[in-house]
mmCIF file of the N, C-alpha and C atoms, coordinates in Angstrom:
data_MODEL
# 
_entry.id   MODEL 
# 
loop_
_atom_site.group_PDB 
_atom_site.id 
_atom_site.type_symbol 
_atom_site.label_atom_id 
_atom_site.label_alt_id 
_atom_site.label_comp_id 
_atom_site.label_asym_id 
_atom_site.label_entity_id 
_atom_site.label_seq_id 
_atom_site.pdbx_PDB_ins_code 
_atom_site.Cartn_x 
_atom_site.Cartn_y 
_atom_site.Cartn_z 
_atom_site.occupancy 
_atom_site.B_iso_or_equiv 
_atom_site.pdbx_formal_charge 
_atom_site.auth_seq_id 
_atom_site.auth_comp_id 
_atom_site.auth_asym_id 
_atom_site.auth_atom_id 
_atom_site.pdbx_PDB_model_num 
ATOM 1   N N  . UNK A 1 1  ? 7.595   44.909  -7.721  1.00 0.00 ? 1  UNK A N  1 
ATOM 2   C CA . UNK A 1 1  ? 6.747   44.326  -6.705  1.00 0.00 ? 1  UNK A CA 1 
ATOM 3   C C  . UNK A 1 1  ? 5.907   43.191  -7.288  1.00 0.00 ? 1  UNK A C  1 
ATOM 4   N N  . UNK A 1 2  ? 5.155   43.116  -8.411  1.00 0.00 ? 2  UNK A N  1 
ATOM 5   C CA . UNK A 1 2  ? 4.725   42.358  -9.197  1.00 0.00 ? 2  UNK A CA 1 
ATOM 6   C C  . UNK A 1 2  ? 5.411   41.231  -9.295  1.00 0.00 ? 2  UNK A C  1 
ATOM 7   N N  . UNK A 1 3  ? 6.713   41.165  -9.523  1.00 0.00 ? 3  UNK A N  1 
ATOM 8   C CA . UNK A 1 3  ? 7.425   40.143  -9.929  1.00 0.00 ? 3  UNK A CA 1 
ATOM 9   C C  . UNK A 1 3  ? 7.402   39.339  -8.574  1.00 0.00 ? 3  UNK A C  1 
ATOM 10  N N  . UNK A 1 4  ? 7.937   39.963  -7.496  1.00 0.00 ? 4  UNK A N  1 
ATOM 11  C CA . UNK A 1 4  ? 7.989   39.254  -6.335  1.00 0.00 ? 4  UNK A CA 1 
ATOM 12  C C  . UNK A 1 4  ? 6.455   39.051  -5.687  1.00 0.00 ? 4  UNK A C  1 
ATOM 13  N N  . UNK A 1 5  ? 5.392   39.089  -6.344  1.00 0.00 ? 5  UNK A N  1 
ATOM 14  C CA . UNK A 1 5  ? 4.150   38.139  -5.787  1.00 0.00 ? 5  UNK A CA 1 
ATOM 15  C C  . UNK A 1 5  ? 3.968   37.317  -6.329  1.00 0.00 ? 5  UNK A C  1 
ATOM 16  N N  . UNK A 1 6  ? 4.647   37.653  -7.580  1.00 0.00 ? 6  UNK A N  1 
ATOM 17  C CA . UNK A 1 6  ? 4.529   36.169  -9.357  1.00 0.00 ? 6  UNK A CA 1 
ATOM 18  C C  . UNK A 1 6  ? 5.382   34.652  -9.029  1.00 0.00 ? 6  UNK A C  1 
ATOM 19  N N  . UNK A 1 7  ? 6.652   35.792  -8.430  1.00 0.00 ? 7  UNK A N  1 
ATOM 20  C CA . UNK A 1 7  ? 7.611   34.418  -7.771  1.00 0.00 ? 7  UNK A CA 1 
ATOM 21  C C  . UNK A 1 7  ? 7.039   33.562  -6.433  1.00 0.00 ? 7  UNK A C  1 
ATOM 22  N N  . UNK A 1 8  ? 6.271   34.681  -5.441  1.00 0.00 ? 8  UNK A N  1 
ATOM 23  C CA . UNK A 1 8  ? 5.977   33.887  -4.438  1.00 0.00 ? 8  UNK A CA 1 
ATOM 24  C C  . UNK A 1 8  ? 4.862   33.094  -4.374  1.00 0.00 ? 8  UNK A C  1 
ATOM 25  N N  . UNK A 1 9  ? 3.760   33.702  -5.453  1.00 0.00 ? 9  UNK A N  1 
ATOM 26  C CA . UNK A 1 9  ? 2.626   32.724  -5.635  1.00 0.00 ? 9  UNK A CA 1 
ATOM 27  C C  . UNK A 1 9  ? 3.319   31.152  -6.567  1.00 0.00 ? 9  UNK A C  1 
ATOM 28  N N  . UNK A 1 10 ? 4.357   31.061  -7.465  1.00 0.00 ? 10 UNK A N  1 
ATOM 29  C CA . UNK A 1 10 ? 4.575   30.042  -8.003  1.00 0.00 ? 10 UNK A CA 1 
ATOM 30  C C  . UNK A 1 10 ? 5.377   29.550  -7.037  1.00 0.00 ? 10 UNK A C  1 
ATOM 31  N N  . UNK A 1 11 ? 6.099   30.087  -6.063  1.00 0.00 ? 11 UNK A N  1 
ATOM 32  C CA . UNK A 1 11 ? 7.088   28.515  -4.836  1.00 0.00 ? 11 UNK A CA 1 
ATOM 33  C C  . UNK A 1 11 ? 5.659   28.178  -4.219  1.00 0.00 ? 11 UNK A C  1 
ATOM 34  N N  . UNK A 1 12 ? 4.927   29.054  -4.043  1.00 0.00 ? 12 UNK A N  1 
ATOM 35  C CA . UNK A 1 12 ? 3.810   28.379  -2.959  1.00 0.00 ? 12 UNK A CA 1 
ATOM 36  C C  . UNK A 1 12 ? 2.848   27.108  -3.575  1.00 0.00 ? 12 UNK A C  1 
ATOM 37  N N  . UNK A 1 13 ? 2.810   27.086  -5.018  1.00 0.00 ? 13 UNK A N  1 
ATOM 38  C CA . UNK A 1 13 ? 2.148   26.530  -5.883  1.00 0.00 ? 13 UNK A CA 1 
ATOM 39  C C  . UNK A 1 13 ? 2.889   25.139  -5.499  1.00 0.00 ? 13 UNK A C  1 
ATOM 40  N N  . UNK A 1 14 ? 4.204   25.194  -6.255  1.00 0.00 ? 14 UNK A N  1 
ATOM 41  C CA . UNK A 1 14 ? 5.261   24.187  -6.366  1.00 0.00 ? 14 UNK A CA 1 
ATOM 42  C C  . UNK A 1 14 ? 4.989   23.845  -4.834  1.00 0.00 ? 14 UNK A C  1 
ATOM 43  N N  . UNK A 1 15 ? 5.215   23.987  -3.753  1.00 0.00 ? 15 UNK A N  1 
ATOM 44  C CA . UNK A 1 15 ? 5.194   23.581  -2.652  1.00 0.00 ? 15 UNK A CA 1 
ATOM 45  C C  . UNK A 1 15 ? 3.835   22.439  -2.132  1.00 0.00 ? 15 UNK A C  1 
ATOM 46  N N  . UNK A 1 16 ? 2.708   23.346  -2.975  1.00 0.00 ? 16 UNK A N  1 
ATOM 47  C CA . UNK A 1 16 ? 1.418   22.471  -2.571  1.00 0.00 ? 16 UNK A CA 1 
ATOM 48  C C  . UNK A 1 16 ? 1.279   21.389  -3.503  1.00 0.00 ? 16 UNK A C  1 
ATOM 49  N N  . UNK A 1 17 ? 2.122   21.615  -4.708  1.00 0.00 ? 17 UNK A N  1 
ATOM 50  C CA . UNK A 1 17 ? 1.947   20.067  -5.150  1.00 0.00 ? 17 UNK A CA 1 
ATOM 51  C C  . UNK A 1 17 ? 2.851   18.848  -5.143  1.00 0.00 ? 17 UNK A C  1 
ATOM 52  N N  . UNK A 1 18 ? 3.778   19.764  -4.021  1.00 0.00 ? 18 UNK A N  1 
ATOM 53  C CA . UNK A 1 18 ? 5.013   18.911  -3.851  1.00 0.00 ? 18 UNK A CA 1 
ATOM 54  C C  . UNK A 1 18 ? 4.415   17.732  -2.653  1.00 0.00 ? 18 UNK A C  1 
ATOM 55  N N  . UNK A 1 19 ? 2.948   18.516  -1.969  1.00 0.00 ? 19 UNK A N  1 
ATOM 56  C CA . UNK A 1 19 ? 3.107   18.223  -0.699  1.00 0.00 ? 19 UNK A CA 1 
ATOM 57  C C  . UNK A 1 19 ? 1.738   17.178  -0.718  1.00 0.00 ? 19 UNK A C  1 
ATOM 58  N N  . UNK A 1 20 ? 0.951   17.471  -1.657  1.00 0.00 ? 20 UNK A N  1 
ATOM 59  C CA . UNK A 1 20 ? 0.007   16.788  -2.512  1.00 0.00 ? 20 UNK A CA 1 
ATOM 60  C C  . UNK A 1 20 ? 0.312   15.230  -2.914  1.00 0.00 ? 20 UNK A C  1 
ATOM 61  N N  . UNK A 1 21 ? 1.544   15.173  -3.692  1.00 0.00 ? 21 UNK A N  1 
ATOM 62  C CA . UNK A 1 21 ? 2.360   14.108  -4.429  1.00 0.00 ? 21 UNK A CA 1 
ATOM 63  C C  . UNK A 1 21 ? 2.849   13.351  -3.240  1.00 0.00 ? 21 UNK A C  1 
ATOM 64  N N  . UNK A 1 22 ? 3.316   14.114  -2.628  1.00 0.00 ? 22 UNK A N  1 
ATOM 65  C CA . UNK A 1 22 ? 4.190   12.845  -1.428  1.00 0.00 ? 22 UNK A CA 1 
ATOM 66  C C  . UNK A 1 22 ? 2.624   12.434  -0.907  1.00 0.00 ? 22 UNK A C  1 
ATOM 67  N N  . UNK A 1 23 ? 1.680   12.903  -0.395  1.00 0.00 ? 23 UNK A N  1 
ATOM 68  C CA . UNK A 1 23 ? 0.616   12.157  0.507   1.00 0.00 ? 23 UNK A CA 1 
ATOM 69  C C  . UNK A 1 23 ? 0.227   10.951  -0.766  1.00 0.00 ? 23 UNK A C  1 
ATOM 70  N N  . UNK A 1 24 ? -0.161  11.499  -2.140  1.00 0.00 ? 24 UNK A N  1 
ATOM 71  C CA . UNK A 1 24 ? -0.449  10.896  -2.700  1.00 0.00 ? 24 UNK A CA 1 
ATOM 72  C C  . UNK A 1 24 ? 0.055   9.750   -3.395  1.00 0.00 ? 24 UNK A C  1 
ATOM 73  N N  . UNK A 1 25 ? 1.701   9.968   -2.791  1.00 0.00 ? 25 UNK A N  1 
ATOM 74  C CA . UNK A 1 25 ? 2.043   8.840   -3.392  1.00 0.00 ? 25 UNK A CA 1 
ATOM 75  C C  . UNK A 1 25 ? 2.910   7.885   -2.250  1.00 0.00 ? 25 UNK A C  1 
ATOM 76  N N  . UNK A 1 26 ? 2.320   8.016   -0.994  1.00 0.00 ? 26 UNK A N  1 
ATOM 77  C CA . UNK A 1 26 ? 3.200   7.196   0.312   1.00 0.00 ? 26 UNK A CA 1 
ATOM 78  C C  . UNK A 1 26 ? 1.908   6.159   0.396   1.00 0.00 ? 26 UNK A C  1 
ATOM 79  N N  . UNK A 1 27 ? 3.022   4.859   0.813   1.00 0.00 ? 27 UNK A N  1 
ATOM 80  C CA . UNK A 1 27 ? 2.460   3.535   0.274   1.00 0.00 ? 27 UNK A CA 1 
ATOM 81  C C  . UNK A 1 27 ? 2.105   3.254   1.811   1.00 0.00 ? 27 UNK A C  1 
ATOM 82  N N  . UNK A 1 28 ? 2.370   4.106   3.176   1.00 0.00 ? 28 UNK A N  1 
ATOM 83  C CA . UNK A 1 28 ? 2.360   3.462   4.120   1.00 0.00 ? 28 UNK A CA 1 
ATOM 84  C C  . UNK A 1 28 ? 0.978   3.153   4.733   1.00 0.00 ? 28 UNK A C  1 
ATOM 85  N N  . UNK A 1 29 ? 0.201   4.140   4.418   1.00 0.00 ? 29 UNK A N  1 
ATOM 86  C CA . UNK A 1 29 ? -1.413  3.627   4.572   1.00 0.00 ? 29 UNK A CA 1 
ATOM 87  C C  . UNK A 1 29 ? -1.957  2.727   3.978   1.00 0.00 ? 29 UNK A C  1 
ATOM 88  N N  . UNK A 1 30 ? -1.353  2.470   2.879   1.00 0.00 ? 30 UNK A N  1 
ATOM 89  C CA . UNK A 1 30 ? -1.869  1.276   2.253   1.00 0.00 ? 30 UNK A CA 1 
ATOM 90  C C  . UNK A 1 30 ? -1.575  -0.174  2.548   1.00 0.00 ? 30 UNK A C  1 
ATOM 91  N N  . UNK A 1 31 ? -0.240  -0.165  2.991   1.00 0.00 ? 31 UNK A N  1 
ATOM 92  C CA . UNK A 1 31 ? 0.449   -1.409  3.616   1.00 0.00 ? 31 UNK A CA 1 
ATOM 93  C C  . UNK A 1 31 ? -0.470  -1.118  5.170   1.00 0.00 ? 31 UNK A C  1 
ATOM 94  N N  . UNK A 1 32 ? -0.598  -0.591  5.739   1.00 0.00 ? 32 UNK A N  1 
ATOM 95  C CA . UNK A 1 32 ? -1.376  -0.576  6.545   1.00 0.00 ? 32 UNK A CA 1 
ATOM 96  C C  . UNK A 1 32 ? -2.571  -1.263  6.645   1.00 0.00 ? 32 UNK A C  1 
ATOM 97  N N  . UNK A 1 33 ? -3.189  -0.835  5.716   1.00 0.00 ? 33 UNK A N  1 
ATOM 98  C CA . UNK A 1 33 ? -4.564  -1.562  5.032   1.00 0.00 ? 33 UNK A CA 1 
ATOM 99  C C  . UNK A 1 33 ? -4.453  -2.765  4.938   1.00 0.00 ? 33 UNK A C  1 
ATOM 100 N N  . UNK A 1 34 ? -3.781  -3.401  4.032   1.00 0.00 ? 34 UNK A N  1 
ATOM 101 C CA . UNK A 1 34 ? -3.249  -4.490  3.735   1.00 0.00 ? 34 UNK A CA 1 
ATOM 102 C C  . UNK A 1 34 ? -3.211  -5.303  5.133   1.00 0.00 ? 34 UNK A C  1 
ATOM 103 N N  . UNK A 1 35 ? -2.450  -5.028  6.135   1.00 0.00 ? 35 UNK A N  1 
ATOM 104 C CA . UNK A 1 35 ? -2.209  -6.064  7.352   1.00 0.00 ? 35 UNK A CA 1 
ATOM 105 C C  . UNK A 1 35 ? -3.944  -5.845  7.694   1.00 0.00 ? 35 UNK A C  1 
ATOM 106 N N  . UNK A 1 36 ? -4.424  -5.013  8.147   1.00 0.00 ? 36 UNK A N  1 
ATOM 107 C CA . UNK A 1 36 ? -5.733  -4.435  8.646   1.00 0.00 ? 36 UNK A CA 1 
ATOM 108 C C  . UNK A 1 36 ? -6.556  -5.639  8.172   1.00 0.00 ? 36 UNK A C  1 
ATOM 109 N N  . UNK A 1 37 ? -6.388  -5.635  6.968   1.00 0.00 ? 37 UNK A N  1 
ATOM 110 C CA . UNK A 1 37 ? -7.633  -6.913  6.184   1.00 0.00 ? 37 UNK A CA 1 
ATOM 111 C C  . UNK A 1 37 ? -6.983  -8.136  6.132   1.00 0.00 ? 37 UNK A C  1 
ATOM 112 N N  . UNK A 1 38 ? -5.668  -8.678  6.692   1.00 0.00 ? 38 UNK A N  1 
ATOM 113 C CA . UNK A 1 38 ? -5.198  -9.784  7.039   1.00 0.00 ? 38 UNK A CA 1 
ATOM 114 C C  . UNK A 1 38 ? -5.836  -10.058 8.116   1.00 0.00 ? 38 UNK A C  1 
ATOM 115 N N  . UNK A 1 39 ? -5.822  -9.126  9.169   1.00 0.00 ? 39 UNK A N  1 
ATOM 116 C CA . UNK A 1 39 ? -5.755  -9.352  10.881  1.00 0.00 ? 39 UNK A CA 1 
ATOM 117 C C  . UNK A 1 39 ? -7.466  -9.831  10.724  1.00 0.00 ? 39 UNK A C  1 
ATOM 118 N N  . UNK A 1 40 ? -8.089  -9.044  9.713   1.00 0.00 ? 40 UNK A N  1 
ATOM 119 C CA . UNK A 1 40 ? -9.987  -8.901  10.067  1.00 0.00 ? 40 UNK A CA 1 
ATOM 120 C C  . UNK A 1 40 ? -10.117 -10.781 9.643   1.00 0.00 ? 40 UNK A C  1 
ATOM 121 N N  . UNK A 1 41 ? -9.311  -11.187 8.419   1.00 0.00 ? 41 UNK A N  1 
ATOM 122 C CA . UNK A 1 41 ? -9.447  -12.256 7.778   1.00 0.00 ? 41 UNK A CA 1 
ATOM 123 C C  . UNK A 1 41 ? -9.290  -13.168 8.600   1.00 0.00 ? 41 UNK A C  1 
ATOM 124 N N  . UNK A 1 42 ? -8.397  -13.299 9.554   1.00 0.00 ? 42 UNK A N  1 
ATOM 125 C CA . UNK A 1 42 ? -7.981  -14.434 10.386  1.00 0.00 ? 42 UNK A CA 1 
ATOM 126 C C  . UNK A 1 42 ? -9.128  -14.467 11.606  1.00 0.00 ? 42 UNK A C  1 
ATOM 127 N N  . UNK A 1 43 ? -9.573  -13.459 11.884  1.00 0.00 ? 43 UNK A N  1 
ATOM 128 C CA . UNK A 1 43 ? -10.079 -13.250 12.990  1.00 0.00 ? 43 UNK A CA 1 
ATOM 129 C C  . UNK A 1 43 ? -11.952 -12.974 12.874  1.00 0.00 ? 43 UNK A C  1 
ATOM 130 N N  . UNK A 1 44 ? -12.182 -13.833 11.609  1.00 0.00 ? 44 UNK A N  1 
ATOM 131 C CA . UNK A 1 44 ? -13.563 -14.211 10.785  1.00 0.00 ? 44 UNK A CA 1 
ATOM 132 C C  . UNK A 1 44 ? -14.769 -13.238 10.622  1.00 0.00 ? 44 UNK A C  1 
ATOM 133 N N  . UNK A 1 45 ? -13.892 -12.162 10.802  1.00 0.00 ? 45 UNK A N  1 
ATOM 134 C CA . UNK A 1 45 ? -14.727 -10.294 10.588  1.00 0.00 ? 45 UNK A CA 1 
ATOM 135 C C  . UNK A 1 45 ? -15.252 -10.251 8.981   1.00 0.00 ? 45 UNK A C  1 
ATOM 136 N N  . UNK A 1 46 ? -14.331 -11.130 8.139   1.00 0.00 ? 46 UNK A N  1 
ATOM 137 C CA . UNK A 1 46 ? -14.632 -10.737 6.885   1.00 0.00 ? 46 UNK A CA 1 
ATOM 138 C C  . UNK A 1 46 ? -13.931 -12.283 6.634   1.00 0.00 ? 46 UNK A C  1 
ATOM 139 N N  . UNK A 1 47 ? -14.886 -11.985 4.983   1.00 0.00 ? 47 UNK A N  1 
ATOM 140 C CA . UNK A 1 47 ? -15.110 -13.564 4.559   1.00 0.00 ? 47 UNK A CA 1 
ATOM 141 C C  . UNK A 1 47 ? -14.000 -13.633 3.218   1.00 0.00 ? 47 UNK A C  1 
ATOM 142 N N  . UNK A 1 48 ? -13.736 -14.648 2.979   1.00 0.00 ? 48 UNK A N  1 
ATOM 143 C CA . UNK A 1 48 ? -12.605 -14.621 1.506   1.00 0.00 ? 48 UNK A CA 1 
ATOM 144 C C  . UNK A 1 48 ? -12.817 -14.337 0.148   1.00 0.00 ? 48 UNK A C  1 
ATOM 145 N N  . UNK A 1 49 ? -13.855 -13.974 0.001   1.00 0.00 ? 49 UNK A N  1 
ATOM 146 C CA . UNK A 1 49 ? -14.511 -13.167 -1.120  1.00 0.00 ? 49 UNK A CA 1 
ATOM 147 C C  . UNK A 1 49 ? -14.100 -11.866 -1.108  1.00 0.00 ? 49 UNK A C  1 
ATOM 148 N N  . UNK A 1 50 ? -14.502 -11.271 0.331   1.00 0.00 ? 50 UNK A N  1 
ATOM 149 C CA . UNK A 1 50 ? -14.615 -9.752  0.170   1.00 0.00 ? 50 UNK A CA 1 
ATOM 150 C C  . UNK A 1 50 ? -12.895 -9.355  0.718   1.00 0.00 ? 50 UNK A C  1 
ATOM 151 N N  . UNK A 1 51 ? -12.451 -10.702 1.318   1.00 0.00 ? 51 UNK A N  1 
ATOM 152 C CA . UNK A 1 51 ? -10.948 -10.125 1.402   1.00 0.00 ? 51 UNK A CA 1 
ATOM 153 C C  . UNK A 1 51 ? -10.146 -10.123 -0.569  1.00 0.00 ? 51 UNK A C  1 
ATOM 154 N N  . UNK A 1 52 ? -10.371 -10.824 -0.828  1.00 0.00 ? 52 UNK A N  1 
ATOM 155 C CA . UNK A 1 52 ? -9.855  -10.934 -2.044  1.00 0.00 ? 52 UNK A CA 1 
ATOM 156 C C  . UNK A 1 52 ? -9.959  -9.517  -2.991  1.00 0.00 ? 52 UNK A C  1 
ATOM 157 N N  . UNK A 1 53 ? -11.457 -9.449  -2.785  1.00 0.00 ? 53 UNK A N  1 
ATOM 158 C CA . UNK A 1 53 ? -11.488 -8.089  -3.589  1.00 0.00 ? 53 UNK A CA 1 
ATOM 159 C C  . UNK A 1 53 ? -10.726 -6.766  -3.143  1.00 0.00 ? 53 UNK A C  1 
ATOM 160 N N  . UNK A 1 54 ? -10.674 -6.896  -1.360  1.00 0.00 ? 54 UNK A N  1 
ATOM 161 C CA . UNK A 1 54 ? -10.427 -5.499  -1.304  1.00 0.00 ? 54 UNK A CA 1 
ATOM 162 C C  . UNK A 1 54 ? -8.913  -5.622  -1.466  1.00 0.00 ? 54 UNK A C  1 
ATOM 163 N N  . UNK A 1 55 ? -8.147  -6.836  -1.143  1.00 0.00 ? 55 UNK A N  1 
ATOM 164 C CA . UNK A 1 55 ? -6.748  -6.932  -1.385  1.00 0.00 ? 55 UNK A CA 1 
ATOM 165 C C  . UNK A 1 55 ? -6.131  -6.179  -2.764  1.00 0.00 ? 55 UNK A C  1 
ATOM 166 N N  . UNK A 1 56 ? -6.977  -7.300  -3.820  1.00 0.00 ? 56 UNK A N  1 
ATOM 167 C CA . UNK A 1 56 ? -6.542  -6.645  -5.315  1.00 0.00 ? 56 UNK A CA 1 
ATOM 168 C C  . UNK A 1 56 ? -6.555  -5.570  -5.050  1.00 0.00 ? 56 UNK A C  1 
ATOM 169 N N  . UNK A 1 57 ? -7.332  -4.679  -4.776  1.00 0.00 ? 57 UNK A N  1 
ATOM 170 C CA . UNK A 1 57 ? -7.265  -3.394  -5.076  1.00 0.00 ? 57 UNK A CA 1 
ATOM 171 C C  . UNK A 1 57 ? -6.344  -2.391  -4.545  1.00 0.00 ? 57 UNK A C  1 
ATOM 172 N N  . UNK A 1 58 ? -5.638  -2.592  -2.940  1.00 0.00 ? 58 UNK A N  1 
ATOM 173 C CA . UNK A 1 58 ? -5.039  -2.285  -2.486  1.00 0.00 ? 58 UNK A CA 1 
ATOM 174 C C  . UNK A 1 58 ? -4.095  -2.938  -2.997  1.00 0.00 ? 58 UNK A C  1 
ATOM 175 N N  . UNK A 1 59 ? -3.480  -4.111  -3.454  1.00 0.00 ? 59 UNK A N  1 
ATOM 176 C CA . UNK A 1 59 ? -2.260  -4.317  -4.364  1.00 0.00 ? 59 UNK A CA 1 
ATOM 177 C C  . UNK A 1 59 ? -2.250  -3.584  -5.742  1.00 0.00 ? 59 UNK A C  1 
ATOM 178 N N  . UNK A 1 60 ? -3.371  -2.973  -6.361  1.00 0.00 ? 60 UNK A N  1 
ATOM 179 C CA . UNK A 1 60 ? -2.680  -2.588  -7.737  1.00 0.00 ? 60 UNK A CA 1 
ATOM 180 C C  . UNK A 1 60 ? -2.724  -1.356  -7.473  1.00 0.00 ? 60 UNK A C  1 
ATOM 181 N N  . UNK A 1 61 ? -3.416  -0.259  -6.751  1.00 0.00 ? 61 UNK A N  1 
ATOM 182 C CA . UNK A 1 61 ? -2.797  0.765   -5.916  1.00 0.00 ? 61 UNK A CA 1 
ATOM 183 C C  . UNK A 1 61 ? -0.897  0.868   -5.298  1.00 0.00 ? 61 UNK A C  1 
ATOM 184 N N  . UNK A 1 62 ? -0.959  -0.496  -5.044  1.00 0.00 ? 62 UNK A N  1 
ATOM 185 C CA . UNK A 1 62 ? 0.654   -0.112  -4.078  1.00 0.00 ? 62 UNK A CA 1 
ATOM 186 C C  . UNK A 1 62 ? 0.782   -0.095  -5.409  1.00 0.00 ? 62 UNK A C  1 
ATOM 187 N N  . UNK A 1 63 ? 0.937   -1.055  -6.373  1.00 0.00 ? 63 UNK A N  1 
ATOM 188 C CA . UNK A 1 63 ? 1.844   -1.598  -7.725  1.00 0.00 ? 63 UNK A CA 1 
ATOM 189 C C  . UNK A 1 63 ? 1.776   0.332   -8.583  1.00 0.00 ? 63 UNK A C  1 
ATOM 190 N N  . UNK A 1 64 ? 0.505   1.088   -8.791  1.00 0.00 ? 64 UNK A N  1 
ATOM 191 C CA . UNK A 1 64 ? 0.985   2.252   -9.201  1.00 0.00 ? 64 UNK A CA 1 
ATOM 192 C C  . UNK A 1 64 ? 1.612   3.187   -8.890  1.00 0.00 ? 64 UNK A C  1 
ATOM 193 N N  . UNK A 1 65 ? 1.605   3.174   -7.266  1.00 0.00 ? 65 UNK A N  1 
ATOM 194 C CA . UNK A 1 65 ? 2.821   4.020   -6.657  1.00 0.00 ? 65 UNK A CA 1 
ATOM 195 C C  . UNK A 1 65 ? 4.225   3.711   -6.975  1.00 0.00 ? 65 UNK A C  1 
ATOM 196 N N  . UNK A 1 66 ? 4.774   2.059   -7.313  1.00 0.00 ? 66 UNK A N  1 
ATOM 197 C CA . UNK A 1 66 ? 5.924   1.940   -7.234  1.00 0.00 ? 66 UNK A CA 1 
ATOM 198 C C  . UNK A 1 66 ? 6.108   1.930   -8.737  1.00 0.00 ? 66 UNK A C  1 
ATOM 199 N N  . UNK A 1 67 ? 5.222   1.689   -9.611  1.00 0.00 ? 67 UNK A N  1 
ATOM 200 C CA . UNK A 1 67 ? 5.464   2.455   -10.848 1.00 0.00 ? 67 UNK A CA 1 
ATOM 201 C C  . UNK A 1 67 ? 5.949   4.161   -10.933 1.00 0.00 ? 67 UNK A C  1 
ATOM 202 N N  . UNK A 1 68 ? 4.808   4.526   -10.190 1.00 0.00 ? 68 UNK A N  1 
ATOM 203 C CA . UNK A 1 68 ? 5.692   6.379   -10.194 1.00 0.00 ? 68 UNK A CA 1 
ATOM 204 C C  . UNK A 1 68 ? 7.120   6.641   -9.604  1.00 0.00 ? 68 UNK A C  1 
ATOM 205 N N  . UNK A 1 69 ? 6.813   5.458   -8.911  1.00 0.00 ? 69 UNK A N  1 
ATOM 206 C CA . UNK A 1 69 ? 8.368   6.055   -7.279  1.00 0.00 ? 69 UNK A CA 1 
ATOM 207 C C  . UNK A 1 69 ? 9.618   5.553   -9.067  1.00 0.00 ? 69 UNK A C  1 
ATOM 208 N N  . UNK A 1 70 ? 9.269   4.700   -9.520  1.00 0.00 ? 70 UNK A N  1 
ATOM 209 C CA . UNK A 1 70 ? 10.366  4.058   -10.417 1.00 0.00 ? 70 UNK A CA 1 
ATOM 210 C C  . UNK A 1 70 ? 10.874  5.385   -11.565 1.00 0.00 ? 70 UNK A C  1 
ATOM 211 N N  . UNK A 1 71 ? 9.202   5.763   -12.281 1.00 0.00 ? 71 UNK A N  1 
ATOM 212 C CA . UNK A 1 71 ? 9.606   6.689   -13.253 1.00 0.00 ? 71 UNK A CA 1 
ATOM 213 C C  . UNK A 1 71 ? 10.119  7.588   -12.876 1.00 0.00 ? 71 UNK A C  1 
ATOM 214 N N  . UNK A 1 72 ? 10.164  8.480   -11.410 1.00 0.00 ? 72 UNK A N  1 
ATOM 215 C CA . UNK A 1 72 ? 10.271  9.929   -11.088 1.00 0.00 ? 72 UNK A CA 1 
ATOM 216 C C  . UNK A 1 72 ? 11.507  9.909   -10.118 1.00 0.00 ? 72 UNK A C  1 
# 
């Protein structure tokens, strides 16, 4: 009986960090973002300073996801 709570607590484990990894590593909110602070930019909500910054950051974010998507 032991064994079979040992096995079912480790798929459940594996499962939550399976499920962890994919949120954490899907690029689609971020490309999201990305248009989001295009659309604000054109439409003079935000100024080219603060688009710049938040861009970088949301580009070297995508750039480490597609580093992982590459290694894994």
């Amino acid at each position: 009986m032991t064994f079979l709570i040992d096995d079912m607590v480790i798929w459940l484990a594996q499962k939550l960090k399976e499920a962890a990894e994919a949120e954490m590593f899907d690029d689609s909110a971020l490309r999201e973002s990305l248009l989001d602070l295009q659309m604000r930019l054109e439409m003079g909500e935000i100024d080219e300073q603060y688009y710049m910054k938040k861009e970088d950051a949301l580009l070297k974010r995508l750039e480490e996801i597609r580093r992982h998507k590459e290694n894994n």
